[in-house]
C-alpha positions in Angstrom: -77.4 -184.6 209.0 -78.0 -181.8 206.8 -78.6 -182.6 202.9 -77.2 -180.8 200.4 -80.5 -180.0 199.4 -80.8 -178.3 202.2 -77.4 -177.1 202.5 -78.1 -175.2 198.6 -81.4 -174.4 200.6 -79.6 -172.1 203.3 -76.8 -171.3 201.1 -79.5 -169.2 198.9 -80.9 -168.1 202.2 -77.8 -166.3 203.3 -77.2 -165.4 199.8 -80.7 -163.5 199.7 -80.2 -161.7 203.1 -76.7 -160.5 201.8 -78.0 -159.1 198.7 -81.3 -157.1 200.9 -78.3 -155.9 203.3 -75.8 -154.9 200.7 -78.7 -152.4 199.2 -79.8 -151.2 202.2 -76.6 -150.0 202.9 -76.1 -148.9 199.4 -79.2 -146.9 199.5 -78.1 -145.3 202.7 -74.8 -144.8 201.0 -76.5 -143.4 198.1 -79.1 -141.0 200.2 -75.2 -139.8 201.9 -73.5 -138.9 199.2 -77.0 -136.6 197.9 -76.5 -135.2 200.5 -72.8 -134.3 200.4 -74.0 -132.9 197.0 -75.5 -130.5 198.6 -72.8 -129.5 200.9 -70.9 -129.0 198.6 -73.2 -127.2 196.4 -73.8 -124.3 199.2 -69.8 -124.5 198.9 -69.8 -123.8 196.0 -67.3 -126.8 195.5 -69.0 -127.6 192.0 -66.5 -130.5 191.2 -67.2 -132.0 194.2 -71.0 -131.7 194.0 -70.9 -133.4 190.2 -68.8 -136.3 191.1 -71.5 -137.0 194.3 -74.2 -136.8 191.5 -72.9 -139.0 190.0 -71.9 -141.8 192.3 -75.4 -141.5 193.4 -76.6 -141.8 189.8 -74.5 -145.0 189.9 -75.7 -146.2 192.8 -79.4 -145.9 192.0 -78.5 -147.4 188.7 -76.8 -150.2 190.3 -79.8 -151.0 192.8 -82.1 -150.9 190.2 -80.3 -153.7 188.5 -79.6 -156.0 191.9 -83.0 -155.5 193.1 -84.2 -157.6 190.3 -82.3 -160.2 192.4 -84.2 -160.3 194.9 -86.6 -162.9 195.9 -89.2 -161.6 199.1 -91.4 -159.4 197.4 -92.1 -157.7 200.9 -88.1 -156.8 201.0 -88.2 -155.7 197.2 -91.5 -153.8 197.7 -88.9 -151.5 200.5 -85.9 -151.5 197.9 -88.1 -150.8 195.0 -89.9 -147.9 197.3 -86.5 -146.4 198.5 -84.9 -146.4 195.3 -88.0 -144.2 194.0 -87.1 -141.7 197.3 -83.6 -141.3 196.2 -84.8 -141.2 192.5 -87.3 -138.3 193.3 -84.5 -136.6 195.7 -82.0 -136.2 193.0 -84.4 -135.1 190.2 -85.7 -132.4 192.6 -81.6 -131.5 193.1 -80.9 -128.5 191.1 -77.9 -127.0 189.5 -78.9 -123.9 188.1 -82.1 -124.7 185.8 -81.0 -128.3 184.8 -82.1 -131.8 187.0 -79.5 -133.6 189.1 -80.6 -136.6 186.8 -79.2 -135.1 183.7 -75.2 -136.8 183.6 
């Protein structure tokens, strides 16, 4: 019979493998919609390229602040290192001479 020690033990378990999946998938997300950015930017949809910029300002922004969350330094060491890819990807995106990175 399971204590609730133990049940608070695998609660946080699932808990923490939630939060790892939820920013993977927000990463991936995030890594998508730079790249509809640039769809839309060859399109010359500009609109449409500045609201994708900035979800995926918003995203990073928003994994930066979980991340902290997280408790396996192996799977924070991945986030943190992703996060810095998608970081580096939309301050090397360019609208004319200014950074994706500037709101």
């Amino acid at each position: 019979m399971a204590t609730p020690a133990d049940d608070l033990k695998e609660h946080l378990a699932r808990s923490q493998r939630s939060l790892i999946d939820f920013l993977r998938v927000d990463l991936d997300l995030a890594f998508t919609m730079l790249n509809t950015a640039e769809i839309e930017k060859r399109a010359g949809n500009t609109p449409r390229m500045k609201a994708a910029l900035k979800t995926v300002r918003k995203a990073l922004k928003s994994i930066r602040h979980l991340a902290g969350r997280v408790q396996d330094r192996t799977e924070l060491r991945k986030i943190h290192a992703r996060a810095n890819e998608l970081e580096a990807a939309l301050t090397q995106f360019k609208i004319g001479s200014e950074s994706a990175t500037d709101p």
